[in-house]
mmCIF file as gemmi writes it, N, C-alpha and C atoms, coordinates in Angstrom:
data_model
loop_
_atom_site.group_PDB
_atom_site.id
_atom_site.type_symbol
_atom_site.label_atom_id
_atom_site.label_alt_id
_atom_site.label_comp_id
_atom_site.label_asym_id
_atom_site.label_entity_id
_atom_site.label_seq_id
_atom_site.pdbx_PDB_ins_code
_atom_site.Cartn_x
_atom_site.Cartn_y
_atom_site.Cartn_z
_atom_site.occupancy
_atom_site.B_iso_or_equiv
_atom_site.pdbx_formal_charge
_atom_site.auth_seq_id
_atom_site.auth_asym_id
_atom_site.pdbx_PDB_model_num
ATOM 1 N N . UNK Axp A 1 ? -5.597 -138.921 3.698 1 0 ? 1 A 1
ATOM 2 C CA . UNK Axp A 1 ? -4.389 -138.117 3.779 1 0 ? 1 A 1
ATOM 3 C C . UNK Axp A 1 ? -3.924 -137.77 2.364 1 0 ? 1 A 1
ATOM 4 N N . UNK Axp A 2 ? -3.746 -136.511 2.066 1 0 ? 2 A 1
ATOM 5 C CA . UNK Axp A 2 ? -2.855 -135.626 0.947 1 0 ? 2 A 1
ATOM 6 C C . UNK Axp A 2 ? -1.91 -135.561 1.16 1 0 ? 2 A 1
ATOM 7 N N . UNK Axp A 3 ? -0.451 -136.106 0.105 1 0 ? 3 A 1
ATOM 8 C CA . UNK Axp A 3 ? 0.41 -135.809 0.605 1 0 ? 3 A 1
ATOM 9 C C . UNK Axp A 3 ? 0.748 -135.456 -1.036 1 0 ? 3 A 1
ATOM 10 N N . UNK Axp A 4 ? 2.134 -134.329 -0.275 1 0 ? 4 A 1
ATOM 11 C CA . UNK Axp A 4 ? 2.348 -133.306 -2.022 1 0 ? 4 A 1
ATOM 12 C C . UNK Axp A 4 ? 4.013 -133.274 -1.629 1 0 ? 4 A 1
ATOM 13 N N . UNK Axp A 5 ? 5.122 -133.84 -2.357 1 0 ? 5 A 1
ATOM 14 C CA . UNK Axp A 5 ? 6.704 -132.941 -2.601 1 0 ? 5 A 1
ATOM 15 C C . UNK Axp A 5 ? 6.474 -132.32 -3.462 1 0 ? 5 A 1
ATOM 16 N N . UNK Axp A 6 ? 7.142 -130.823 -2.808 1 0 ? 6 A 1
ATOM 17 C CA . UNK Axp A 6 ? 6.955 -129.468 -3.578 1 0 ? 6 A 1
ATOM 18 C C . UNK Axp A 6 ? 8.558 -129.049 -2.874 1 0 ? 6 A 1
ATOM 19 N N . UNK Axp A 7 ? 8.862 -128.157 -4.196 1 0 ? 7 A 1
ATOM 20 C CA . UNK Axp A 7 ? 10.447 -127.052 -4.069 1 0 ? 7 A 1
ATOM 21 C C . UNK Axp A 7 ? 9.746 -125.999 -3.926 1 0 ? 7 A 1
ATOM 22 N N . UNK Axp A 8 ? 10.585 -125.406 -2.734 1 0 ? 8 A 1
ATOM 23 C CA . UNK Axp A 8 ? 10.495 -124.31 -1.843 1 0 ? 8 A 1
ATOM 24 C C . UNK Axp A 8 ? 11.022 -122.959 -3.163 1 0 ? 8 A 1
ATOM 25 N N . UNK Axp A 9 ? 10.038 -122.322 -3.252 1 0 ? 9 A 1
ATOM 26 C CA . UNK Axp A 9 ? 9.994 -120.817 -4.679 1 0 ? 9 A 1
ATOM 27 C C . UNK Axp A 9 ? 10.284 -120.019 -3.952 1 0 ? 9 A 1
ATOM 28 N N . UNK Axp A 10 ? 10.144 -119.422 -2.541 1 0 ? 10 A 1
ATOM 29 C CA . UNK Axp A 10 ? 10.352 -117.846 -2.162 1 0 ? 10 A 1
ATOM 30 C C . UNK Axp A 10 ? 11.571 -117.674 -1.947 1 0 ? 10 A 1
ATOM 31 N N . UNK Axp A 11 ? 11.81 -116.505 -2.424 1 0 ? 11 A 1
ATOM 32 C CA . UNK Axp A 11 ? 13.348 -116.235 -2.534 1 0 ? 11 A 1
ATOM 33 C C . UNK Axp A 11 ? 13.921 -116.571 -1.182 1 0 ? 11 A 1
ATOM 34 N N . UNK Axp A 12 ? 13.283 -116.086 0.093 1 0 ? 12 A 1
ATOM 35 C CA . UNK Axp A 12 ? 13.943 -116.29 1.315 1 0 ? 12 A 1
ATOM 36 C C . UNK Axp A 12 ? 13.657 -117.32 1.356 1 0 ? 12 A 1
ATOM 37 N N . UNK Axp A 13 ? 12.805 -118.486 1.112 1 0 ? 13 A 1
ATOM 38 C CA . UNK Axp A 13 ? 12.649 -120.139 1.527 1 0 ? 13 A 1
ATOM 39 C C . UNK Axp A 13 ? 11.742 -119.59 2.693 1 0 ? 13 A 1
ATOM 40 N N . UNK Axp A 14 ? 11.342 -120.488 3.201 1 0 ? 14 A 1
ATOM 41 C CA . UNK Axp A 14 ? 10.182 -120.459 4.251 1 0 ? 14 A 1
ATOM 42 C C . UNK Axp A 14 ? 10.574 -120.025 5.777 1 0 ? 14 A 1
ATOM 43 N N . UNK Axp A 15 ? 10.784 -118.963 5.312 1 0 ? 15 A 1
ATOM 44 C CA . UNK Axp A 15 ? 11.548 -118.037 6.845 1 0 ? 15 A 1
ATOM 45 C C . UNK Axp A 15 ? 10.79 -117 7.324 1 0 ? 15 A 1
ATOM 46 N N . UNK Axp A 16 ? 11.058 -116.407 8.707 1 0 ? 16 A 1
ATOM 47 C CA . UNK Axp A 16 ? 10.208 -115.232 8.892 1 0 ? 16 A 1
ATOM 48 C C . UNK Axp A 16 ? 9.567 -114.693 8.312 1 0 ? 16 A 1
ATOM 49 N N . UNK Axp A 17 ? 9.038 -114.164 7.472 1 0 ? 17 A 1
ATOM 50 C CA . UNK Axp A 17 ? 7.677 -113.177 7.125 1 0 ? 17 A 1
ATOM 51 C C . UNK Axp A 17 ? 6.638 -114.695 6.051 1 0 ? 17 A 1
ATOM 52 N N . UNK Axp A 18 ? 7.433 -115.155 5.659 1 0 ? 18 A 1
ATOM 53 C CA . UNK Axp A 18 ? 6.69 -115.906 4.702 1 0 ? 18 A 1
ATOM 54 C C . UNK Axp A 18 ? 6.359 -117.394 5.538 1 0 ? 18 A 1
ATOM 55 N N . UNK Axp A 19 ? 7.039 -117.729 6.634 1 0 ? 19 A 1
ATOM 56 C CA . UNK Axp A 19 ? 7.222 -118.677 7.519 1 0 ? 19 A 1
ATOM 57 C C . UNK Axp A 19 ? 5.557 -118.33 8.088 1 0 ? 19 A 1
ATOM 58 N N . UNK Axp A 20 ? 5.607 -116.723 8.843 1 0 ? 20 A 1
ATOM 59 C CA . UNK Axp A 20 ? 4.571 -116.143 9.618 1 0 ? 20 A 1
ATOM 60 C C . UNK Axp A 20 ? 2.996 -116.73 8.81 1 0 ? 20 A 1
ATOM 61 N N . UNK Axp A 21 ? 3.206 -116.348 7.453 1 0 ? 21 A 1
ATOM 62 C CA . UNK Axp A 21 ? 2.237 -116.151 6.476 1 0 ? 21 A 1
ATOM 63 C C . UNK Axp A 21 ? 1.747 -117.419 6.332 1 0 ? 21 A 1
ATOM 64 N N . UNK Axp A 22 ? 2.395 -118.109 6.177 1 0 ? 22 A 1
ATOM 65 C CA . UNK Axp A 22 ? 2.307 -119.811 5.808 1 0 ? 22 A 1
ATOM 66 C C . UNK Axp A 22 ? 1.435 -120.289 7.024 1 0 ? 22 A 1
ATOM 67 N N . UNK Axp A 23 ? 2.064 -119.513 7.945 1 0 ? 23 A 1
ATOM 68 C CA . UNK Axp A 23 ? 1.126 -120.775 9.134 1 0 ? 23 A 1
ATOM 69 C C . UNK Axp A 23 ? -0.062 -120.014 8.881 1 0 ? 23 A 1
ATOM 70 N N . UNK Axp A 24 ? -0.232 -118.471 9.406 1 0 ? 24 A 1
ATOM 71 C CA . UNK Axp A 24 ? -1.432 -118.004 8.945 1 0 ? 24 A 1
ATOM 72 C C . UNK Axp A 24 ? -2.377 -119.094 7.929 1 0 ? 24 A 1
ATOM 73 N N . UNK Axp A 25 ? -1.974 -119.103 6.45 1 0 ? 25 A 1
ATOM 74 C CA . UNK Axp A 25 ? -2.62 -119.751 5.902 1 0 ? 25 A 1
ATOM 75 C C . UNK Axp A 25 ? -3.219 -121.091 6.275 1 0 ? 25 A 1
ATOM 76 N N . UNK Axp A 26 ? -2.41 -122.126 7.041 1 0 ? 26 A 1
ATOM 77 C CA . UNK Axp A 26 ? -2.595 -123.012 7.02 1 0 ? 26 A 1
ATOM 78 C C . UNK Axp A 26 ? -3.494 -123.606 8.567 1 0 ? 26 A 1
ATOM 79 N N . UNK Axp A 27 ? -3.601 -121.988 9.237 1 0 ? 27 A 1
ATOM 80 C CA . UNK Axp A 27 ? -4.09 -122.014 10.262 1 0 ? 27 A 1
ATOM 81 C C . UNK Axp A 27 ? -5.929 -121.995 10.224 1 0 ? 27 A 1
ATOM 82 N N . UNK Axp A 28 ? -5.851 -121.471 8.668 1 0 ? 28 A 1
ATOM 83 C CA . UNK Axp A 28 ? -7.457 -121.117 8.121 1 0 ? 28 A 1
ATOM 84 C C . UNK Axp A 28 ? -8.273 -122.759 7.726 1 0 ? 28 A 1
ATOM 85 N N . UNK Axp A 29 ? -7.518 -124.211 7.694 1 0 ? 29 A 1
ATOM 86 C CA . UNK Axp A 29 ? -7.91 -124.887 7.265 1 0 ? 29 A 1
ATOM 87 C C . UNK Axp A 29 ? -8.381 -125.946 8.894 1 0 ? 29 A 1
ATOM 88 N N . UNK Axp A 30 ? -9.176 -126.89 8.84 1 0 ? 30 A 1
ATOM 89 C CA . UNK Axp A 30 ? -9.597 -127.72 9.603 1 0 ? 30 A 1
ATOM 90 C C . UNK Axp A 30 ? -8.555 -128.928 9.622 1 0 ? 30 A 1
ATOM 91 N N . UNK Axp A 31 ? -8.036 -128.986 8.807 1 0 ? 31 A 1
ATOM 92 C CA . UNK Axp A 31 ? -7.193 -130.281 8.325 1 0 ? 31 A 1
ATOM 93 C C . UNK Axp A 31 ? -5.956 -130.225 9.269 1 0 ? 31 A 1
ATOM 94 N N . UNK Axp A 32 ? -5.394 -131.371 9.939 1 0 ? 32 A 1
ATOM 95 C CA . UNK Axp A 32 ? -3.775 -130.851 10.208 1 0 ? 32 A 1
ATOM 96 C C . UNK Axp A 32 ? -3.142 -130.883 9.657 1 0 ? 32 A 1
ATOM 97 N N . UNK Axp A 33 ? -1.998 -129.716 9.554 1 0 ? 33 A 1
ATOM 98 C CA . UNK Axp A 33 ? -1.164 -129.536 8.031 1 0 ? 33 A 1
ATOM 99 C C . UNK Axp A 33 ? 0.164 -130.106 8.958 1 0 ? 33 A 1
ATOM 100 N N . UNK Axp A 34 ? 1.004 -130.931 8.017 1 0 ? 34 A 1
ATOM 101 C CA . UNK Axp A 34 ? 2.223 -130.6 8.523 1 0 ? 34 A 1
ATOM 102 C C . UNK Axp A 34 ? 3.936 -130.824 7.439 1 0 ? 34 A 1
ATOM 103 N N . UNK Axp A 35 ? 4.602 -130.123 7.795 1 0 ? 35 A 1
ATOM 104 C CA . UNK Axp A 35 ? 5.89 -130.137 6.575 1 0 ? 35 A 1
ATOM 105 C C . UNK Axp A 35 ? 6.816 -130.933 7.389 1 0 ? 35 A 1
ATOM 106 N N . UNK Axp A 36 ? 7.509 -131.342 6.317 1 0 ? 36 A 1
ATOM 107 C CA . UNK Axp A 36 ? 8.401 -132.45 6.419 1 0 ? 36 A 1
ATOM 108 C C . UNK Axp A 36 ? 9.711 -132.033 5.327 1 0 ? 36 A 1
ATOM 109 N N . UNK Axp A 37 ? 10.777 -132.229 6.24 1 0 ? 37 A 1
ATOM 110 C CA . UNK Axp A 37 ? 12.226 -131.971 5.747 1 0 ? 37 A 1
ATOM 111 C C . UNK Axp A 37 ? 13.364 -132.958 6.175 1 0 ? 37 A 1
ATOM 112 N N . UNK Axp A 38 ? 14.386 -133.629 5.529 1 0 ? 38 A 1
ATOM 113 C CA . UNK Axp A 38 ? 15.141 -134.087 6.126 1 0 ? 38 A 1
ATOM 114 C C . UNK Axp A 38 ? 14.824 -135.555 6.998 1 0 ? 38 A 1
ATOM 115 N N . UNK Axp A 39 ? 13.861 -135.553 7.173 1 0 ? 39 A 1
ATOM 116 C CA . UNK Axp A 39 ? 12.667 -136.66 8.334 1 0 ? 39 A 1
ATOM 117 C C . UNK Axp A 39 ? 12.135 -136.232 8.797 1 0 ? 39 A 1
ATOM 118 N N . UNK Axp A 40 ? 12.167 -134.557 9.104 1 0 ? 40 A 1
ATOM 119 C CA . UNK Axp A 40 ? 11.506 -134.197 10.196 1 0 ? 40 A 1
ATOM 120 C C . UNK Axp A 40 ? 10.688 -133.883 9.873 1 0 ? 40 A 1
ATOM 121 N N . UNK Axp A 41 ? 9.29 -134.194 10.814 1 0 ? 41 A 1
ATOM 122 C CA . UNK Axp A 41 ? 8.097 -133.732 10.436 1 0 ? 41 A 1
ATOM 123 C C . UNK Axp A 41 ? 7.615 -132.739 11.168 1 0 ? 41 A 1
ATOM 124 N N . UNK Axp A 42 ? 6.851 -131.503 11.043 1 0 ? 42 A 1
ATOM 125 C CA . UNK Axp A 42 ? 6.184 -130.669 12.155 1 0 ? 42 A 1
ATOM 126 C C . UNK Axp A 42 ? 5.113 -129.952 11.587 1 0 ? 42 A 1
ATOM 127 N N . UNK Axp A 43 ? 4.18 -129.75 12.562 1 0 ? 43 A 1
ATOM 128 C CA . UNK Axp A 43 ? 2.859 -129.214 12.423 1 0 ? 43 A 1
ATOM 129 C C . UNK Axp A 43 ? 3.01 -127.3 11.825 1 0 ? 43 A 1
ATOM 130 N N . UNK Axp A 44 ? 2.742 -127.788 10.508 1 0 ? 44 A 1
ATOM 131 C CA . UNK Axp A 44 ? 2.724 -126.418 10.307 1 0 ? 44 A 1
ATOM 132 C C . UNK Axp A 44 ? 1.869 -125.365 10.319 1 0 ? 44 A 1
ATOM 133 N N . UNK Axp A 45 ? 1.139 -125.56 11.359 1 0 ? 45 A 1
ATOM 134 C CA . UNK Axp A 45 ? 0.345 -124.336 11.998 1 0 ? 45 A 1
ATOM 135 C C . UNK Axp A 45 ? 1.274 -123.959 13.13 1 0 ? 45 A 1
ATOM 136 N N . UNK Axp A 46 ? 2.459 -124.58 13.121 1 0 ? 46 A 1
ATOM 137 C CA . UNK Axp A 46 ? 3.177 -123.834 14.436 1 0 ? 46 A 1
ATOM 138 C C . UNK Axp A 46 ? 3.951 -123.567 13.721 1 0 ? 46 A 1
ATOM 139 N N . UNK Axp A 47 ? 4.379 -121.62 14.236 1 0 ? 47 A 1
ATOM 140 C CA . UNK Axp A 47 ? 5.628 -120.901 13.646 1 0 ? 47 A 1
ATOM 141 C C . UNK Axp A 47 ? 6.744 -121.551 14.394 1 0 ? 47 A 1
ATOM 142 N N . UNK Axp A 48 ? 6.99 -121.887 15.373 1 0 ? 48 A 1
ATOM 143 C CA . UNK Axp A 48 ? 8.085 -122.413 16.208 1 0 ? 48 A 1
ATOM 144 C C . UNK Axp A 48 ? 8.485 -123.694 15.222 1 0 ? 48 A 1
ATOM 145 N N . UNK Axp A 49 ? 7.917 -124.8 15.306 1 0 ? 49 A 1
ATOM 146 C CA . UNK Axp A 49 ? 7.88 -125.87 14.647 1 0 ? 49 A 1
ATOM 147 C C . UNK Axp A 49 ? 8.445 -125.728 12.952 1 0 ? 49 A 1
ATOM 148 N N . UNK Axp A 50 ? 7.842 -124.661 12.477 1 0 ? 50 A 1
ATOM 149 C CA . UNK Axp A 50 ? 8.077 -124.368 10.872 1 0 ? 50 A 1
ATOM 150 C C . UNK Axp A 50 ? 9.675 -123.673 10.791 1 0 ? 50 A 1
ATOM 151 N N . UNK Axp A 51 ? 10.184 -123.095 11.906 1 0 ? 51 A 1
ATOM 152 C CA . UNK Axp A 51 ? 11.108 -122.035 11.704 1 0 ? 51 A 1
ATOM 153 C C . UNK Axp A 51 ? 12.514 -123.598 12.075 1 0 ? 51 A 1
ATOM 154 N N . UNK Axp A 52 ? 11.878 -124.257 13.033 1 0 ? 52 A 1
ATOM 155 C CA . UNK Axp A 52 ? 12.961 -125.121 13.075 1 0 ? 52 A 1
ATOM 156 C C . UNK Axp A 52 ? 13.59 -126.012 12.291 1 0 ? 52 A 1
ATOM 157 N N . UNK Axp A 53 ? 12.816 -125.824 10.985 1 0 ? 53 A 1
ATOM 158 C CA . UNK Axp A 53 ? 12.749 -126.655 9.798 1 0 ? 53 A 1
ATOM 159 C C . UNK Axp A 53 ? 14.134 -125.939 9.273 1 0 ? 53 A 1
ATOM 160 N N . UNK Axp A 54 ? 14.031 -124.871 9.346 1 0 ? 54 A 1
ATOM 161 C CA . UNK Axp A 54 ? 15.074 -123.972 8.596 1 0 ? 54 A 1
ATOM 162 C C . UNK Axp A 54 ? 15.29 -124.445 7.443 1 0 ? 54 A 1
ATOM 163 N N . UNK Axp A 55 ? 14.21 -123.709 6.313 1 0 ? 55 A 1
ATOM 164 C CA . UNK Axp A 55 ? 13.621 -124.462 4.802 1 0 ? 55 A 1
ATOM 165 C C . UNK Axp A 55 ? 13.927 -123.279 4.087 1 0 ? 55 A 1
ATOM 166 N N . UNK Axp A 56 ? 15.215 -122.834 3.113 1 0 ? 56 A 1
ATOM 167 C CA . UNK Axp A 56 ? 15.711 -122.359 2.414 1 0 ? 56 A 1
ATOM 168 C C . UNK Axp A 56 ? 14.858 -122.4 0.76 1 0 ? 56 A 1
ATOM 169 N N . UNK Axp A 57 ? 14.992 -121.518 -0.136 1 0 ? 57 A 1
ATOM 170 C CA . UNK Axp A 57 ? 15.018 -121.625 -1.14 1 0 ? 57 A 1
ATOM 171 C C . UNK Axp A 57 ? 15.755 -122.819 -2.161 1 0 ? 57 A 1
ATOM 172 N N . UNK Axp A 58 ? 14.489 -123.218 -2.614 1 0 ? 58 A 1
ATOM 173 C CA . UNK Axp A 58 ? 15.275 -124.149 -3.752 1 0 ? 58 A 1
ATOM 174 C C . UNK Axp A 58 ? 15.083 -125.604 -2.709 1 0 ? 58 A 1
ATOM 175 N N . UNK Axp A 59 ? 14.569 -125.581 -1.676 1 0 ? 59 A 1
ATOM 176 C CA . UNK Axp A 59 ? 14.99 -126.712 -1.152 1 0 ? 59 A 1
ATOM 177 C C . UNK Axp A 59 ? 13.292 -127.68 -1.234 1 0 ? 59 A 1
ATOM 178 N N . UNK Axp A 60 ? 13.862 -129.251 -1.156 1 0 ? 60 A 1
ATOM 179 C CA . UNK Axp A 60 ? 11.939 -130.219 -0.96 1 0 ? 60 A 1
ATOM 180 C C . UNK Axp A 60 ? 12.125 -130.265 -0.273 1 0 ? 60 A 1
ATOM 181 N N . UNK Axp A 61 ? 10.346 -130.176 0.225 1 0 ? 61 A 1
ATOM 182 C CA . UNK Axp A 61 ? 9.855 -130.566 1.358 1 0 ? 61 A 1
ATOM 183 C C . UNK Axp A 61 ? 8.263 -131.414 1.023 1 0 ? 61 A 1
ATOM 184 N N . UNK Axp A 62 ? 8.042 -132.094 1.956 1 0 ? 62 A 1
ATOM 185 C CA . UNK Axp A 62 ? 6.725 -132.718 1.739 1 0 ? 62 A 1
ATOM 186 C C . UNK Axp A 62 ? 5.874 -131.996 2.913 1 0 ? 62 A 1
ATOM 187 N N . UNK Axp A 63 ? 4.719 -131.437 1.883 1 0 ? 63 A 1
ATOM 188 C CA . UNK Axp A 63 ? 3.135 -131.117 2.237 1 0 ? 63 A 1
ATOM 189 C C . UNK Axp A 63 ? 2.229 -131.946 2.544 1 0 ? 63 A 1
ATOM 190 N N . UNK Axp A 64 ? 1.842 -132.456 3.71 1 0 ? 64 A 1
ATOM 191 C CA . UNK Axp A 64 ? 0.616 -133.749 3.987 1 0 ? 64 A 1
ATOM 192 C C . UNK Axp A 64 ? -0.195 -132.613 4.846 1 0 ? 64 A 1
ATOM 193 N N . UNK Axp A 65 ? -1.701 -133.475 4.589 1 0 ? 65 A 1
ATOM 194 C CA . UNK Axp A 65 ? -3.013 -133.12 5.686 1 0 ? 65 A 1
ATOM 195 C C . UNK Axp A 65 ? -3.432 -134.221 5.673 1 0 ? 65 A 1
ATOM 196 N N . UNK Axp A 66 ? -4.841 -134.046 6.626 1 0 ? 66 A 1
ATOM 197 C CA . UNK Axp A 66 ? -5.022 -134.907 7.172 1 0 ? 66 A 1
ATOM 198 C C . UNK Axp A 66 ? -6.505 -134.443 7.503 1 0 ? 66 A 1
ATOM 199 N N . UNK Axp A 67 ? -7.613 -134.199 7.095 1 0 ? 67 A 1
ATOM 200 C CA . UNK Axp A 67 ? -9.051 -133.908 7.467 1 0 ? 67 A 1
ATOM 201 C C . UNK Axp A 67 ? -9.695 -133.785 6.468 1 0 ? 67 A 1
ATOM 202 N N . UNK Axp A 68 ? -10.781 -132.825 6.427 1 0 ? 68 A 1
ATOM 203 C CA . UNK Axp A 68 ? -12.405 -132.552 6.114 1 0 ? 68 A 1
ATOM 204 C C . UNK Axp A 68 ? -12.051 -132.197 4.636 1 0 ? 68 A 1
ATOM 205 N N . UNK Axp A 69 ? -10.769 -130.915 4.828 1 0 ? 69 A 1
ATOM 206 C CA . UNK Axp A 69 ? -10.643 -130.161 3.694 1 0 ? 69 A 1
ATOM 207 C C . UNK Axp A 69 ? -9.119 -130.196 3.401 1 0 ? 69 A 1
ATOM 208 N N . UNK Axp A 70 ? -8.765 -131.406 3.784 1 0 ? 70 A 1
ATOM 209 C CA . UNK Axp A 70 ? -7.201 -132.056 3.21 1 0 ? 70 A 1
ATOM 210 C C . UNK Axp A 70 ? -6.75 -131.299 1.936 1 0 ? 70 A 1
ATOM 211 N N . UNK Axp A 71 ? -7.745 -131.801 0.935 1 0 ? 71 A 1
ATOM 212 C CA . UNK Axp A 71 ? -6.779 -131.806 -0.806 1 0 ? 71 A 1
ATOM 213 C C . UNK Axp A 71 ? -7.225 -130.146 -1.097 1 0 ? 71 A 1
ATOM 214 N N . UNK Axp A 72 ? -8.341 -128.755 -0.324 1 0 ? 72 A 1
ATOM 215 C CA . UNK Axp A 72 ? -7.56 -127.777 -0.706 1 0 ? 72 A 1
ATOM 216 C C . UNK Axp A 72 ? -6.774 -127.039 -0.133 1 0 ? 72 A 1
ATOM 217 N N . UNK Axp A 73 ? -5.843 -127.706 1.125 1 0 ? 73 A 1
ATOM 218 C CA . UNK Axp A 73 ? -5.281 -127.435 2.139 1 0 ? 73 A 1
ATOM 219 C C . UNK Axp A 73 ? -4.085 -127.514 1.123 1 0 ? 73 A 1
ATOM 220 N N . UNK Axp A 74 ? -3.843 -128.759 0.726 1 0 ? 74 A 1
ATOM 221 C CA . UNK Axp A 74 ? -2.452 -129.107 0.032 1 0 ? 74 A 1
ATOM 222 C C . UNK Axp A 74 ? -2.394 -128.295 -1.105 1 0 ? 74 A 1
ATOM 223 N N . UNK Axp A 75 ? -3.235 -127.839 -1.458 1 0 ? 75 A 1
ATOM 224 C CA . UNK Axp A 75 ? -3.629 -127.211 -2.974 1 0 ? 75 A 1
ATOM 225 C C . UNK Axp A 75 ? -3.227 -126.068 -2.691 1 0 ? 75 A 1
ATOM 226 N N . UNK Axp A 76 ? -3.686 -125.32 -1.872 1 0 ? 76 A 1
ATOM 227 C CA . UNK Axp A 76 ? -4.072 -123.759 -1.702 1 0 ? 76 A 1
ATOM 228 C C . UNK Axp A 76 ? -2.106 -123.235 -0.914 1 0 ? 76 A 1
ATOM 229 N N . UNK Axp A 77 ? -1.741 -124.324 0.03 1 0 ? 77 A 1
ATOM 230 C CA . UNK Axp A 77 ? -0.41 -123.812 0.622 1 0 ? 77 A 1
ATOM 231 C C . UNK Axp A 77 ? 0.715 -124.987 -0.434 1 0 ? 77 A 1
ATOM 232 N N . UNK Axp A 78 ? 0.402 -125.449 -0.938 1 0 ? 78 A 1
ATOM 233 C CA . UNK Axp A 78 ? 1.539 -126.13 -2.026 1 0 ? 78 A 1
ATOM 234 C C . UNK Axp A 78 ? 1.843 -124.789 -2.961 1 0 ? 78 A 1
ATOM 235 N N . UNK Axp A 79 ? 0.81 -124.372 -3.41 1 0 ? 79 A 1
ATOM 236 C CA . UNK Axp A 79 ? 0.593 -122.703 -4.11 1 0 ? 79 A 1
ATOM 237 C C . UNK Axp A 79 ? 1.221 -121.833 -3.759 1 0 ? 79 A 1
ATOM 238 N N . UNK Axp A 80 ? 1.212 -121.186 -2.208 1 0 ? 80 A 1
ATOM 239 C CA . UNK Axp A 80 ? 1.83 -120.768 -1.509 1 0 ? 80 A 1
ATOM 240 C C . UNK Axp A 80 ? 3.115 -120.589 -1.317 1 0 ? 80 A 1
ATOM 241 N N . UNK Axp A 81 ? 3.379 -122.014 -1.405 1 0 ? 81 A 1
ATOM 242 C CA . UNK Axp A 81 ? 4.807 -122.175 -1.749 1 0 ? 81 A 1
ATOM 243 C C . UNK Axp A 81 ? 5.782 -122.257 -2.682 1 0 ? 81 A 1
ATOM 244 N N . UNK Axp A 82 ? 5.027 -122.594 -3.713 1 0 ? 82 A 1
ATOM 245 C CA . UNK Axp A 82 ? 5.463 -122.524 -4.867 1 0 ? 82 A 1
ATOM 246 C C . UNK Axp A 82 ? 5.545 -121.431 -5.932 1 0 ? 82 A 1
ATOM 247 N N . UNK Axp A 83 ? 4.56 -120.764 -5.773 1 0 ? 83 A 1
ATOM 248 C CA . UNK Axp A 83 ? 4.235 -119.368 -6.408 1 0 ? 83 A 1
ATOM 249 C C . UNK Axp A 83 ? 3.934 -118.328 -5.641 1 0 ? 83 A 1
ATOM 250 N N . UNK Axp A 84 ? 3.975 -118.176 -4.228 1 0 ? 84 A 1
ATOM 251 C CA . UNK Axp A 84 ? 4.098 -117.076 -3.186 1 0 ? 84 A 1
ATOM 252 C C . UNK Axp A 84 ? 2.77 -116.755 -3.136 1 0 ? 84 A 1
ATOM 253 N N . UNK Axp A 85 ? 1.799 -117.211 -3.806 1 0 ? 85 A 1
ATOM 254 C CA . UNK Axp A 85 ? 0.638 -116.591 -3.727 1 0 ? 85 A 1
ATOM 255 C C . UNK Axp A 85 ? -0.728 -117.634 -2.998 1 0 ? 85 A 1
């Protein structure tokens, strides 16, 4: 298991379009991804799950996986999040 605290960079924080994008991304990996806020933990290959986070700009959250291709899962959407790209 990879686990990463990272501050939320996109101006909107991890909401609709970038919320959408995120799972996209994290939907491309084998690993289970999931974010964590507050305590709460949820699988972030689910937009439902990610949106309930309601994860603002500026705000931590912890990045964990859990498989084959864990550490460029955490790598590639820690990125994501941090630098939008």
């Amino acid at each position: 298991m990879v686990v990463k605290e990272i501050e939320v960079k996109l101006p909107a924080g991890l909401q609709s379009r970038y919320a959408a994008e995120f799972v996209q991304e994290a939907s491309n990996f084998a690993a289970d991804v999931y974010l964590e806020k507050g305590g709460r933990n949820v699988n972030a290959k689910s937009i439902m799950g990610l949106m309930s986070l309601a994860i603002g700009p500026n705000e931590m959250v912890k990045l964990s996986a859990t498989g084959t291709d864990e550490e460029e899962a955490v790598a590639q959407l820690s990125n994501f999040i941090e630098n939008n790209k």
